[in-house]
C-alpha positions in Angstrom: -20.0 9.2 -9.3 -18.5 12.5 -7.6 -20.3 11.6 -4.3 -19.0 8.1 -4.4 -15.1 8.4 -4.0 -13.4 8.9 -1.1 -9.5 9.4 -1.4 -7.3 8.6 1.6 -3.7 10.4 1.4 -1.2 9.2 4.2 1.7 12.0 4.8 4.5 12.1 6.8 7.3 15.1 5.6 5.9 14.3 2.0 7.3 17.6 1.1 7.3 18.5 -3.3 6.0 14.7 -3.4 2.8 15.4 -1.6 2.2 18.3 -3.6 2.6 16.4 -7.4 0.5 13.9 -5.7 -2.8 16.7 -4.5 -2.5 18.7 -7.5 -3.0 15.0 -9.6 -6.1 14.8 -7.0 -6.9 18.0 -8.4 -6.9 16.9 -11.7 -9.4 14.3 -11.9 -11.9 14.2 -14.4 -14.2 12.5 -11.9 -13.8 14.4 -8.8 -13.4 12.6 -5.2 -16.4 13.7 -2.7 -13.9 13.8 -0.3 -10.1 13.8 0.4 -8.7 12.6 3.9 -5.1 13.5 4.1 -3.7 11.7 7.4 -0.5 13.5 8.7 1.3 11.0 10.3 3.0 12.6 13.2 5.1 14.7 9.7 7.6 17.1 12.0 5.8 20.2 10.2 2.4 19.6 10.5 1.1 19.1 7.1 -1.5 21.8 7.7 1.1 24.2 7.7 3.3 23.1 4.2 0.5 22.7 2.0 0.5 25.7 -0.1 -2.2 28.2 0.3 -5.4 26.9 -2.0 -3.6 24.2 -3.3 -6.1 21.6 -2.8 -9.3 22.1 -5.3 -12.1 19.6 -3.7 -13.3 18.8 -0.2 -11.2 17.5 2.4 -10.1 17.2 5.9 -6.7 16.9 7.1 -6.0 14.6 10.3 -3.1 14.8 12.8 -1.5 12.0 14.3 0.9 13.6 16.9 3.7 10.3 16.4 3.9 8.2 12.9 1.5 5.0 13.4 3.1 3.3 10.0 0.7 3.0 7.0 -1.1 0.8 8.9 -2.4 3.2 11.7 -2.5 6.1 9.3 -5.0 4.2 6.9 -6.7 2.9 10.0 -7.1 6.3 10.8 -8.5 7.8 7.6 -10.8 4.8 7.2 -12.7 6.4 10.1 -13.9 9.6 8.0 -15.2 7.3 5.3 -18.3 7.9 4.1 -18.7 6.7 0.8 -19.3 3.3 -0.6 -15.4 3.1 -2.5 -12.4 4.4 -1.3 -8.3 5.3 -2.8 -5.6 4.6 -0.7 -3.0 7.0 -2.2 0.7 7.0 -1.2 2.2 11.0 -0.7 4.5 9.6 -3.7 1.9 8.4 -6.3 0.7 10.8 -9.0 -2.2 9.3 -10.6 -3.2 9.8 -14.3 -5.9 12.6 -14.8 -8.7 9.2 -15.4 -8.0 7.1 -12.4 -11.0 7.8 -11.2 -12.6 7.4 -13.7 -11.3 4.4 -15.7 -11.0 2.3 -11.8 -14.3 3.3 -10.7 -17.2 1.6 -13.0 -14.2 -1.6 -12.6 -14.8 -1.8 -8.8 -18.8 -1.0 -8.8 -19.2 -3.3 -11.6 -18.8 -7.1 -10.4 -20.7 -8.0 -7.0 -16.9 -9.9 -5.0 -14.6 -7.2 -6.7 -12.9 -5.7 -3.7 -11.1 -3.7 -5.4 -8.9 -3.0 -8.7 -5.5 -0.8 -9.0 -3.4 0.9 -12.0 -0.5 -0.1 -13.5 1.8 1.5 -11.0 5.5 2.7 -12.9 8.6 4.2 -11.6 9.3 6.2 -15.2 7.4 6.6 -17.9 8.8 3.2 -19.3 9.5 1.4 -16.2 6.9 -0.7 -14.2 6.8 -0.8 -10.8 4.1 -3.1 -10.2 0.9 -4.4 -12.0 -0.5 -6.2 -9.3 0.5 -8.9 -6.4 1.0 -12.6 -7.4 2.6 -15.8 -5.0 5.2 -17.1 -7.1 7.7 -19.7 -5.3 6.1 -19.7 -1.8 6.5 -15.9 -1.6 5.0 -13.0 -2.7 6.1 -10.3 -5.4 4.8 -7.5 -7.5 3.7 -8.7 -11.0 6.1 -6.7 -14.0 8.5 -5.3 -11.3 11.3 -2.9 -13.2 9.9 -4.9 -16.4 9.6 -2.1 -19.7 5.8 -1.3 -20.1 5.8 -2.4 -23.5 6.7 -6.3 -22.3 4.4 -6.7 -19.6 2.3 -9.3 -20.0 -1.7 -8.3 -19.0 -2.9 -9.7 -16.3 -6.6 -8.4 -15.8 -7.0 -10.4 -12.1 -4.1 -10.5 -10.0 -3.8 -12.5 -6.8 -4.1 -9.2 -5.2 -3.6 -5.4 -5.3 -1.0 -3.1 -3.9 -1.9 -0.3 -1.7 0.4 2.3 -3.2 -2.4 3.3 -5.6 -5.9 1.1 -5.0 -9.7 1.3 -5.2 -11.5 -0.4 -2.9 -15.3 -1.1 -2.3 -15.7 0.1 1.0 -18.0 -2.7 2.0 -15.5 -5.1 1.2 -13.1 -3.7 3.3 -15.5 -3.4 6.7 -16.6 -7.5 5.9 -12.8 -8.1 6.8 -12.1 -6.0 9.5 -10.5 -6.9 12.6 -11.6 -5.5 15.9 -13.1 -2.2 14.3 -9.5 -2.0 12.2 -9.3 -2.7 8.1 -5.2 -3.3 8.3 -3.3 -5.4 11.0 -1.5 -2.1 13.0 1.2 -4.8 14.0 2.7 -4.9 10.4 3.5 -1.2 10.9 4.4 -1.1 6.9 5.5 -3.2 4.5 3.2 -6.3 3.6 -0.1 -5.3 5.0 -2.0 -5.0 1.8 -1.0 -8.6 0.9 -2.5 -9.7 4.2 -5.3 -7.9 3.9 -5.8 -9.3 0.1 -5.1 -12.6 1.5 -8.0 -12.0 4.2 -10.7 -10.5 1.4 -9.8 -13.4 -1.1 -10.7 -16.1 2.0 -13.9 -14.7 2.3 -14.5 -14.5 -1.7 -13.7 -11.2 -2.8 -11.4 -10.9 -6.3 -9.1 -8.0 -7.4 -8.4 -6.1 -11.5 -6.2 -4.3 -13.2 -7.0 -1.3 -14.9 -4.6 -1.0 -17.4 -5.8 2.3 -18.6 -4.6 4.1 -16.0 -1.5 4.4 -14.5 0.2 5.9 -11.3 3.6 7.5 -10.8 5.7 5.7 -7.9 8.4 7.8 -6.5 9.3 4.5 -4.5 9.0 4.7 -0.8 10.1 8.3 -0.5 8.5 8.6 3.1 8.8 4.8 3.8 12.4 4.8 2.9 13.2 6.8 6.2 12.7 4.6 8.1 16.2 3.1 7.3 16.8 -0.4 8.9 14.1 -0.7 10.9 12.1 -0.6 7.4 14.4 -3.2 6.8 13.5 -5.5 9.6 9.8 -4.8 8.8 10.2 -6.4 5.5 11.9 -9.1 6.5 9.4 -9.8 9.6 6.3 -9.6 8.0 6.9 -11.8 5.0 6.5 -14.6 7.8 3.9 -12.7 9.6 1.5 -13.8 6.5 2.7 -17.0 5.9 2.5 -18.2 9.4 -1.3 -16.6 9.2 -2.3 -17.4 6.0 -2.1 -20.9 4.5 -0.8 -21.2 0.9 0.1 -17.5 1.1 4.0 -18.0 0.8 5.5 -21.0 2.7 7.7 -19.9 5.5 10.4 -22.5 4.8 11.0 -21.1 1.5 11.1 -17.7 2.3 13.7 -18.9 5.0 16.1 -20.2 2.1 15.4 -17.4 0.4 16.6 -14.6 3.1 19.7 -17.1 3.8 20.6 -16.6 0.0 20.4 -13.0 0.2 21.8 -12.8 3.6 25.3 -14.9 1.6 25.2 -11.8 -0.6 25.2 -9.2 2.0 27.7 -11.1 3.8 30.1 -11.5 0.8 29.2 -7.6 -0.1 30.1 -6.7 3.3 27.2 -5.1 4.2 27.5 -6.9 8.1 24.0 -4.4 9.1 22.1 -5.7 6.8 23.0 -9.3 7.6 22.2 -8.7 11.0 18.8 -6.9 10.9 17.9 -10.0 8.4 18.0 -11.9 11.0 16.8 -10.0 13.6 13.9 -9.6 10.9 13.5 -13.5 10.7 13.6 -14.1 14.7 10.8 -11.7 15.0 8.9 -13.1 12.2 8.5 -16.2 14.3 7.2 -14.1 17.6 3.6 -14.3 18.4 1.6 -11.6 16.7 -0.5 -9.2 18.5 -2.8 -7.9 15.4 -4.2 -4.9 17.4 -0.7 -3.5 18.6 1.3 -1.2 16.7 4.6 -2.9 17.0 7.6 -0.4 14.5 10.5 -3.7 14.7 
């Protein structure tokens, strides 16, 4: 198994997070056969903060002079890949010492499993997410800020999330568009339920692996990106629904940005009201799936 796993790591100023998440790399008791880390136009290169001999198996460390999203930095690192399953790994998710291991033999085992993820938490009590599922014409993470010891199993999601996921590399190139495995329009933010939405149309299923799990620091790089991250979520929430029949329905994801938008208002948060909907009017623009577009 050691020459099977690739591990894509997508930086940008991870700082003390991307160092928790290498040395969990390190600690694998199935070793990658080869770690990608994608700087993603980070201030300091991230050649120059890693710590000297930090990182304990193979890799190779590629510079993207200005940050391409997650998108374009995964789009980037898929290029290296080499073996037949690959990890997309956020800079703020420490995985359990068996991830590997446990997700592995999950994701090689069924001939249309695309690919399986952990239970991702935000504590050690605290899920963050154990999977995607639609649920009232949108999407949403399955157990989100549920306790650990109430979430209810479920061993085959709708789809994954791409904080912490094992994919079969195969799987991944069957879908591609134009050369690319993620739309580089999305930027961030929803990409990995398009691209679950695109593997499931042409058969391919998704697991849980409730045996491992994954520290989530939540968005510590994604999180700088202030409103414009904003407007990303709120924009490509429609960009799947308007591409993806029976993936969300766009006139219910409408009521429900108008009910959140009554909140803001009332709370007076006025900037958030108004990226809303400068997030819903682009939502409804065409999309241009091979064009990085930031909001």
């Amino acid at each position: 198994m050691t020459d099977k796993v690739d591990l894509i790591v997508l930086d940008w100023d991870g700082g003390e997070a991307l160092v928790s998440c290498l040395q969990s790399i390190n600690a694998q008791t199935v070793k990658p056969s080869k770690l990608i880390i994608v700087d993603n136009g980070s201030t300091t290169p991230t050649v120059q903060r890693l710590p000297k001999k930090l990182i304990e198996v193979p890799y190779v460390i590629l510079r993207n002079e200005t940050n391409q999203g997650f998108t374009g930095g995964i789009n980037r690192g898929m290029s290296e890949v080499k073996a037949p399953f690959v990890g997309w790994i956020n800079n703020d998710a420490a995985l359990s010492e068996k991830w590997i291991e446990k997700l592995a033999p999950v994701v090689g085992g069924e001939g249309k499993i695309a690919g399986a993820q952990s239970i991702i938490m935000l504590d050690k009590q605290t899920v963050d997410g154990a999977g995607i599922m639609i649920d009232g014409g949108t999407f949403r993470q399955i157990g989100h800020r549920q306790k650990l010891t109430s979430l209810r199993q479920v061993s085959q999601p709708w789809g994954i999330s791409a904080t912490a996921a094992l994919f079969r590399t195969v799987a991944l190139n069957d879908v591609a568009l134009h050369g690319q495995i993620l739309r580089s329009d999305f930027f961030a933010y929803y990409e990995d339920v398009e691209l679950c939405a695109r593997l499931r149309a042409k058969g391919w299923r998704f697991k849980i692996v409730p045996e491992a799990l994954t520290m989530h620091r939540g968005s510590y790089s994604a999180g700088r990106l202030g409103l414009v991250g904003f407007r990303l979520r709120v924009r490509n929430r429609y960009f799947v629904a308007r591409t993806h029949k029976g993936v969300g329905e766009v006139g219910k994801l409408f009521r429900e940005d108008m009910t959140l938008a009554s909140r803001e208002l009332i709370g007076g948060h006025f900037r958030y009201v108004m990226n809303r909907f400068r997030g819903i009017l682009d939502g409804f623009k065409p999309q241009r799936p091979g064009v990085a577009r930031r909001g």
